[in-house]
C-alpha positions as CSV (number, residue, x, y, z in Angstrom):
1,X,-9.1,-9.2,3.6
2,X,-7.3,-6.8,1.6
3,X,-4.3,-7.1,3.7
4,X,-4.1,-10.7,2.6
5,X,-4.7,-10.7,-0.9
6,X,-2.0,-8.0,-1.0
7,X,0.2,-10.5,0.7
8,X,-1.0,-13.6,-2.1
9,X,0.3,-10.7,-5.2
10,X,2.9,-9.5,-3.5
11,X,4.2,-13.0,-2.4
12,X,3.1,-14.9,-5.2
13,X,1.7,-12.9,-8.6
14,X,4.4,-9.9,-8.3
15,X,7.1,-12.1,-8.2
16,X,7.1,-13.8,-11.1
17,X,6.2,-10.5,-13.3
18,X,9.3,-9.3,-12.9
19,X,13.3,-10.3,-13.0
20,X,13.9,-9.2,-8.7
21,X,15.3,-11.5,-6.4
22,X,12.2,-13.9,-5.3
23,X,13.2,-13.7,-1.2
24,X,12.6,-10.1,-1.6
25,X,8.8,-11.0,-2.7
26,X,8.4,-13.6,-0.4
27,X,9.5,-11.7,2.5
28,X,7.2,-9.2,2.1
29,X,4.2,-11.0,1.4
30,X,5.1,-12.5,4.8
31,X,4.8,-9.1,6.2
32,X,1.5,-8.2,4.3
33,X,0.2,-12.1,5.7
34,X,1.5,-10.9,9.2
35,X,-0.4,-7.4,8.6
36,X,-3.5,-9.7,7.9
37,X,-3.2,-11.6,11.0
38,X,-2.9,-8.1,12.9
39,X,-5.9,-7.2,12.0
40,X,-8.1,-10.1,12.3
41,X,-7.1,-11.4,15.7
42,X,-6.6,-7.3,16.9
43,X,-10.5,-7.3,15.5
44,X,-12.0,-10.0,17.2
45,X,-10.0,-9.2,20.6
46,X,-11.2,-5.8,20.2
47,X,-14.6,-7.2,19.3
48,X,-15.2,-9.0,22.8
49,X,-13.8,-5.8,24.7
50,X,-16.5,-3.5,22.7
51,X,-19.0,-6.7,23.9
52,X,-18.2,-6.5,27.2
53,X,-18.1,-2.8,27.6
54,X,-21.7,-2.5,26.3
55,X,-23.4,-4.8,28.5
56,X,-21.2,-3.1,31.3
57,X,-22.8,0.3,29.7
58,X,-19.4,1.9,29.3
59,X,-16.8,2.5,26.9
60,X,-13.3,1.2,25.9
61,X,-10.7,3.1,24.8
62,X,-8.7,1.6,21.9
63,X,-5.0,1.8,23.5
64,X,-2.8,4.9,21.4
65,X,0.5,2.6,21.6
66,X,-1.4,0.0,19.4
67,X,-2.5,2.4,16.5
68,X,0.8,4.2,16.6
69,X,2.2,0.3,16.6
70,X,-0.1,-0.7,13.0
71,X,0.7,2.8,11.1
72,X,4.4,2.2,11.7
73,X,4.3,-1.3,11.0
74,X,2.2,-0.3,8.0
75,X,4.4,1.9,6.7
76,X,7.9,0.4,7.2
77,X,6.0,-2.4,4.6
78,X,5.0,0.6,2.3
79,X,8.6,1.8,2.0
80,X,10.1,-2.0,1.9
81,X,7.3,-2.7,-1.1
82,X,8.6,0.2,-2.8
83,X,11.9,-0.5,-2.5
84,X,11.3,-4.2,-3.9
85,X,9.7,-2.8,-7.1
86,X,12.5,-0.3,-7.9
């Protein structure tokens, strides 16, 4: 949820606060929306995996690629938000 109310300022409320280039805004609310997305359909899929391994009575492993995937993606939107506000 936070994820996508970033995107909505970002996208919409940060924009208009200051005299930058709208796309620039725009694009990265995208990104934040994207981040959003990430993370509920990642949730739910990881959801029914955690579901299944329980009534299976063992354990799933949450891949390493796909954290080390989210904190890059993560913070290439960190550095690009920055770069926006400067």
């Amino acid at each position: 949820m936070a994820a996508a109310a970033v995107a909505l300022a970002v996208g919409a409320v940060l924009r208009k606060l200051g005299d930058q280039p709208r796309s620039r805004f725009v694009a990265l609310g995208v990104g934040y929306g994207v981040l959003a997305l990430i993370f509920v359909i990642g949730g739910s899929i990881r959801e029914q995996q955690t579901r299944r391994a329980l009534a299976d009575n063992s354990f799933t492993e949450l891949p390493g690629w796909s954290i080390a995937a989210v904190a890059v993606y993560i913070s290439a939107l960190v550095a690009l938000t920055v770069i926006a506000i400067l």
